[in-house]
C-alpha positions as CSV (number, residue, x, y, z in Angstrom):
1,X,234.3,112.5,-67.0
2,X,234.2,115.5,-65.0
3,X,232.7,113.5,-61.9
4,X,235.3,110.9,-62.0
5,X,238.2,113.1,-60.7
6,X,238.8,112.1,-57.6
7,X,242.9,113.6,-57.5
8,X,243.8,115.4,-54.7
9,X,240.4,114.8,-52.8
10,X,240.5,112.8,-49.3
11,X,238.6,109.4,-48.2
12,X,237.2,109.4,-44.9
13,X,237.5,106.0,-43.5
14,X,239.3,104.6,-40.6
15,X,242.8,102.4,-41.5
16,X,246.0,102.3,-40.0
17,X,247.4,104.0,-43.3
18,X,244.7,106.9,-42.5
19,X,246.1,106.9,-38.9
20,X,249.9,107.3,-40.2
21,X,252.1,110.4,-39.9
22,X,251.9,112.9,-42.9
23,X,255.7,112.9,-43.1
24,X,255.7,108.8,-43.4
25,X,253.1,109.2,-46.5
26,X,255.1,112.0,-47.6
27,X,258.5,110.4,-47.9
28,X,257.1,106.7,-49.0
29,X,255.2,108.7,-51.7
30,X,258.7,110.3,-52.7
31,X,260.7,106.8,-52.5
32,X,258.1,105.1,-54.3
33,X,257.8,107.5,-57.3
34,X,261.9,108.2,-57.5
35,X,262.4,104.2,-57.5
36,X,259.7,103.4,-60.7
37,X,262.0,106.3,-62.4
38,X,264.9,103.5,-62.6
39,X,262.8,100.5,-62.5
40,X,263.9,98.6,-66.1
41,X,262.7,95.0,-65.7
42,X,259.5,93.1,-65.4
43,X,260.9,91.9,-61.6
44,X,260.8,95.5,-59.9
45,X,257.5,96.3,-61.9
46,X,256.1,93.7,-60.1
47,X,257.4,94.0,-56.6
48,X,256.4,97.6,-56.9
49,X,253.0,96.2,-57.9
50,X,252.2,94.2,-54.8
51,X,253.7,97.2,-52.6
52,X,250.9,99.2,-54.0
53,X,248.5,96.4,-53.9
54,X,249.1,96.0,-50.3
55,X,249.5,99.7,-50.1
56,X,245.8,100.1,-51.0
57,X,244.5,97.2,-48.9
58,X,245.4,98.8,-45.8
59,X,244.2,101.5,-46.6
60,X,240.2,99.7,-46.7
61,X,240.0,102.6,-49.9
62,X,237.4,100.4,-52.4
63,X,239.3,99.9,-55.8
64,X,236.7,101.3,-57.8
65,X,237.3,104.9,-56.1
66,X,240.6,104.9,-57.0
67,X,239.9,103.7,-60.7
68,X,237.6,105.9,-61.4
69,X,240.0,108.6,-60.0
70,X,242.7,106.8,-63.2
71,X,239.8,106.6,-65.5
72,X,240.2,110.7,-65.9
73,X,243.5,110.7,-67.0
74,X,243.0,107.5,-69.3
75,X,243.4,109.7,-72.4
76,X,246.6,111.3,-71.4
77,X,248.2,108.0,-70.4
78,X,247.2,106.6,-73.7
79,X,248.4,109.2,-75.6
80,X,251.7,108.9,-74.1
81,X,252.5,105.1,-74.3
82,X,251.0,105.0,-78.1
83,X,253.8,108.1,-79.2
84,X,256.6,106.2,-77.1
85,X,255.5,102.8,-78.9
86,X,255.8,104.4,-82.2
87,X,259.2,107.0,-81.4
88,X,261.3,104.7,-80.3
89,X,263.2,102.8,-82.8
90,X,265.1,99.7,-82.1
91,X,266.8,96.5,-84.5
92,X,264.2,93.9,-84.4
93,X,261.2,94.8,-86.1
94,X,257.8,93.5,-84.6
95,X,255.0,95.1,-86.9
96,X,255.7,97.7,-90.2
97,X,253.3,99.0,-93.0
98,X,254.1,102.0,-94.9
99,X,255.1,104.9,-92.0
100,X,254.3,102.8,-89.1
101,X,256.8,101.1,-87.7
102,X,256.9,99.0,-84.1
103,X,259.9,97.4,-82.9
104,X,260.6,95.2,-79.5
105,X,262.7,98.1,-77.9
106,X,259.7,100.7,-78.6
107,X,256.9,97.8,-77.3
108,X,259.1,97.1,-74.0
109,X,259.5,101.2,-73.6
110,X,255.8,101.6,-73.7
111,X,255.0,98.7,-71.7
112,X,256.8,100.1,-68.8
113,X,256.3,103.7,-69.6
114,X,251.9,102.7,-69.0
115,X,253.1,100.9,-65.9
116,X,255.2,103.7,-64.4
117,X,252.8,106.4,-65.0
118,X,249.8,104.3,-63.5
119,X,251.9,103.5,-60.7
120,X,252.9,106.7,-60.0
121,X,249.2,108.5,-60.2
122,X,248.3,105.9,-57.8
123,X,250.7,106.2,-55.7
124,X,250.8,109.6,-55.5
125,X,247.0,110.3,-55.3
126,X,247.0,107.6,-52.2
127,X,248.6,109.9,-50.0
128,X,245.6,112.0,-50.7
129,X,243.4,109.7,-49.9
130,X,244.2,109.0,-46.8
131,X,245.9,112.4,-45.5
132,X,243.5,115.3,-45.2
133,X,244.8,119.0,-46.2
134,X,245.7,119.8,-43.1
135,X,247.6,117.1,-42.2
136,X,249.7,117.4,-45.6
137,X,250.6,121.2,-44.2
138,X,251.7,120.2,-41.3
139,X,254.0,117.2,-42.3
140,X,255.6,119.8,-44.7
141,X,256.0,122.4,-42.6
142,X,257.8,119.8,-40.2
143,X,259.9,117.9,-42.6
144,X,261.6,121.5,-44.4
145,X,261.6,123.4,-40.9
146,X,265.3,123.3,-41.4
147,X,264.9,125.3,-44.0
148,X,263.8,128.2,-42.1
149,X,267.4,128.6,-41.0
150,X,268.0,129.7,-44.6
151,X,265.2,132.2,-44.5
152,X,262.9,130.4,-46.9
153,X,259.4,130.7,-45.8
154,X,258.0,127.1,-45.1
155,X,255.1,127.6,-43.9
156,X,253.8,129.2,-46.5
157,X,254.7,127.3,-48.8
158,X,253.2,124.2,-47.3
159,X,249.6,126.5,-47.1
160,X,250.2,127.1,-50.7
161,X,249.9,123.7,-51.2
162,X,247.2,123.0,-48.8
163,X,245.1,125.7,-50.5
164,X,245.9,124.3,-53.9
165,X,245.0,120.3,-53.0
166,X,241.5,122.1,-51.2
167,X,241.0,123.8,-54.7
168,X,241.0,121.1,-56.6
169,X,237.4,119.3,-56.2
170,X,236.3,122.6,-55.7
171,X,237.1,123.6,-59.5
172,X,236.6,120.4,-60.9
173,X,232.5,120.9,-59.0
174,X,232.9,124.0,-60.7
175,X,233.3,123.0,-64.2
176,X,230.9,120.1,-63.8
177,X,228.5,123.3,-63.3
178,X,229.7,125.0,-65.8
179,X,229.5,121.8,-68.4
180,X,226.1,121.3,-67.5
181,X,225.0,124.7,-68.1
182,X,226.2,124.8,-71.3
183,X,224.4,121.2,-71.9
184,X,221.4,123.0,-71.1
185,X,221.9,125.7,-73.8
186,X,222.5,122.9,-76.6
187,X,226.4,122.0,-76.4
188,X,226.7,117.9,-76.7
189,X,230.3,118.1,-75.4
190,X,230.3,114.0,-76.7
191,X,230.1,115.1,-80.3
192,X,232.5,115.2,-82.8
193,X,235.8,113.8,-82.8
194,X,238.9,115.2,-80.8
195,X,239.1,118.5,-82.3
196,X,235.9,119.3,-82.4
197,X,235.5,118.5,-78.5
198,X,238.5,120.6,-77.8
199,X,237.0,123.5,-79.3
200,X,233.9,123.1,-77.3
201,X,235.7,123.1,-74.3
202,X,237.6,126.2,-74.8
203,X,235.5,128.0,-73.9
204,X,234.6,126.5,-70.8
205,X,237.8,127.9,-69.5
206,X,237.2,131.7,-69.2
207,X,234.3,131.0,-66.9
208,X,236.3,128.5,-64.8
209,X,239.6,131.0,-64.6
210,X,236.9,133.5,-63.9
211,X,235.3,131.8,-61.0
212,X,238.8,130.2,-59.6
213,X,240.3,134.2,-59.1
214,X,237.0,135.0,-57.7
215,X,237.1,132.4,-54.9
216,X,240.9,132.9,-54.3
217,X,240.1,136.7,-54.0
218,X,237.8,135.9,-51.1
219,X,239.5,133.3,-49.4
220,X,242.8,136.5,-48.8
221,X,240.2,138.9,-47.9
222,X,238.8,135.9,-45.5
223,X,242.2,135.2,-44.3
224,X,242.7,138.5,-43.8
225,X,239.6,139.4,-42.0
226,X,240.9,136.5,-39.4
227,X,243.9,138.4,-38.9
228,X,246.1,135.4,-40.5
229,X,250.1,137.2,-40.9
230,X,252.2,133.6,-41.4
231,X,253.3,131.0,-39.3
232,X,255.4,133.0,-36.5
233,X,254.0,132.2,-33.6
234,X,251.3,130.2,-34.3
235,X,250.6,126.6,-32.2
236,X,249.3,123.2,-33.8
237,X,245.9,122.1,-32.0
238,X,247.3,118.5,-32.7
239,X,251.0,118.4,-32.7
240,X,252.9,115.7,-35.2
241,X,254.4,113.0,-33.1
242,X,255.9,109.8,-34.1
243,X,253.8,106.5,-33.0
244,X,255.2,103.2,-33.1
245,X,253.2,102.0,-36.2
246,X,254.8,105.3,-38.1
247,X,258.5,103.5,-36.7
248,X,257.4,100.1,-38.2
249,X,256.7,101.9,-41.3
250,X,259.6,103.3,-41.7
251,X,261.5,100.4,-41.3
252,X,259.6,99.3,-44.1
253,X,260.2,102.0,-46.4
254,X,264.1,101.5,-45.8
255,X,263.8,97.9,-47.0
256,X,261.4,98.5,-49.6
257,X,264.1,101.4,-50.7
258,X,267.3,99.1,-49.9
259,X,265.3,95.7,-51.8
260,X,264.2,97.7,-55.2
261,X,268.4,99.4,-55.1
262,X,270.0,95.8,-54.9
263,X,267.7,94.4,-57.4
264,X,268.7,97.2,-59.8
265,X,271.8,96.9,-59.5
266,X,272.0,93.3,-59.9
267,X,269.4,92.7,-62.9
């Protein structure tokens, strides 16, 4: 299970999506997620669907990367759509015995609550995929540079989350070792039911903190050792510049926004 997370990690391949700006990923990533927020029929569910569909065709990223990558947080996605089936009440009945009670209102919420949070991880962990940490920086430090007129310190805030997307296969590696070892020494972390499990993985965690404020500790004193004082001053070795394909796609963005607004609105 460990192995399969592939969040936050990048995709070497070459495909025009790869060869996008940052700041068009960005801001389609931010559209795409706002818009399933308000999507409440089957029509914009499924629009959204073959945006994504197309989404990951260009990007020539094999489907079973990016499953596997969903397969990790099958648990948590499950969890959520069975409590929203059984919360939310509604008039027509579908399916009651003793406590349990489904209704049509509480079957529709669920059915779209799965879809929005699939969407969204997919969505989201795309522009991972295709953009490299570096990249990601850079397109944030661009698109809040206004900001720096207020004093807010962008650029480090975009390293923050540069370093933090770079930590993340780097931890989950980490507790793969750590799981292991601890297979070695007799744990069988697929025994038991779901309590049980838990409370083998507990303490799994000290180690993991352990060794995460370990590394962090000698990436500053690396950093440091390289003289590294903030972004004043500092040049890009390759400088963000719109293309043409980055206009095209924003074009497309704009009518992918205007299109899932209207339909909204009118359904």
């Amino acid at each position: 299970m460990v192995r399969d997370m592939t969040i936050g990690q990048f995709y070497n391949t070459d495909s025009i999506i790869h060869r996008l700006d940052p700041r068009v990923k960005i801001i389609f990533t931010l559209i795409y997620v706002t818009v399933l927020f308000f999507a409440r029929n089957p029509l914009l569910y499924f629009i959204a669907f073959l945006v994504l569909t197309g989404y990951i065709k260009l990007s020539h990223i094999p489907l079973k990367f990016i499953l596997k990558g969903l397969k990790a947080l099958g648990m948590i996605i499950l969890f959520t759509v069975v409590i929203n089936l059984f919360t939310v009440k509604g008039v027509r009945v579908l399916f009651e015995w003793h406590f349990i009670r489904i209704t049509e209102a509480g079957f529709v919420s669920a059915v779209y609550l799965g879809l929005r949070l699939v969407f969204m991880i997919i969505g989201s962990s795309m522009m991972t995929y295709t953009t490299t940490p570096n990249a990601l920086t850079d397109g944030l430090e661009k698109m809040l540079g206004w900001m720096k007129k207020l004093k807010v310190p962008v650029h480090e805030f975009a390293m923050i989350m540069s370093i933090a997307l770079r930590f993340v296969p780097v931890l989950v590696e980490e507790l793969d070792k750590i799981m292991k070892a601890q297979t070695a020494r007799g744990v069988d972390f697929k025994e038991g039911n779901l309590f049980i499990r838990l409370k083998k993985i507990m303490p799994i965690m000290i180690p993991l903190f352990v060794s995460a404020i370990r590394r962090s500790n000698e990436l500053a004193l690396a950093m440091d050792a390289r003289c590294y004082h903030g972004g004043e001053g500092r040049t890009k070795m390759k400088p963000l510049q719109y293309q043409r394909r980055d206009c095209i796609a924003y074009i497309f963005v704009i009518i992918y926004l205007a299109g899932m607004i209207v339909l909204a609105v009118k359904f």
